[in-house]
C-alpha positions in Angstrom: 0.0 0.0 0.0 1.5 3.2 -0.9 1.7 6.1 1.4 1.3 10.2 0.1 3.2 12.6 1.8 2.8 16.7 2.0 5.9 18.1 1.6 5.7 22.0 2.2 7.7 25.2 2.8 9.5 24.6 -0.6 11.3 27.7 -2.6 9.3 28.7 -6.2 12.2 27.3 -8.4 11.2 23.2 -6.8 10.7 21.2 -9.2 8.7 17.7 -9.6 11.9 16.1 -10.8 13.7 17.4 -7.6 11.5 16.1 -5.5 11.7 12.6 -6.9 15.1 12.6 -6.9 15.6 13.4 -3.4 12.5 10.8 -2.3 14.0 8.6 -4.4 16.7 8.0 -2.3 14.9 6.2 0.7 12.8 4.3 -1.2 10.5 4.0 -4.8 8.7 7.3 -5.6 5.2 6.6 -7.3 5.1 10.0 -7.9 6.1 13.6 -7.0 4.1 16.7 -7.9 4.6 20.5 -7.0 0.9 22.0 -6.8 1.1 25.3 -8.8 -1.0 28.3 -9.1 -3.5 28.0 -11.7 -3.9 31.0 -13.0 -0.2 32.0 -13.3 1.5 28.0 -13.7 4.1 29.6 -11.0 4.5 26.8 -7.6 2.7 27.4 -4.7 5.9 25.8 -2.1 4.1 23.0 -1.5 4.0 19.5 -2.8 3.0 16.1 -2.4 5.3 12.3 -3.0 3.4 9.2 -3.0 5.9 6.4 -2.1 5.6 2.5 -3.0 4.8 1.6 0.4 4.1 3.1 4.5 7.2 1.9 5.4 9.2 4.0 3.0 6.9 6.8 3.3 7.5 6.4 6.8 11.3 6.1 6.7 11.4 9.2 3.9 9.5 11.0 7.0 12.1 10.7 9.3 14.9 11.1 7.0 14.6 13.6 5.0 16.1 16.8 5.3 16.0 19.3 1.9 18.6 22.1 1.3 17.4 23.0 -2.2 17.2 26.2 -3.7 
């Protein structure tokens, strides 16, 4: 069973691709999506990744620290 997580206080220049790569890294990303504005297409700072399973969501939980952009 897969597990979505809410990933937040992201900078504007976040991509989808980042997010997966960095997810990625603790375990199988389903998918990774930054949640834009629709009117202007520019990213809201928040996303979400849905991992393969709980436990990997629940291990990308606890390890994940992001030092993007």
């Amino acid at each position: 069973m897969s597990m979505k997580l809410y990933v937040g206080n992201l900078s504007f220049g976040t991509t989808s691709s980042d997010l997966e790569q960095l997810f990625g890294q603790v375990g199988t990303v389903e998918s990774a999506t930054i949640v834009e504005d629709r009117d202007t297409g520019r990213s809201r700072g928040f996303g979400f990744v849905e991992m393969s399973s709980k436990e990997e969501g629940n291990a990308a939980n606890c390890g994940i620290q992001w030092q993007g952009n």
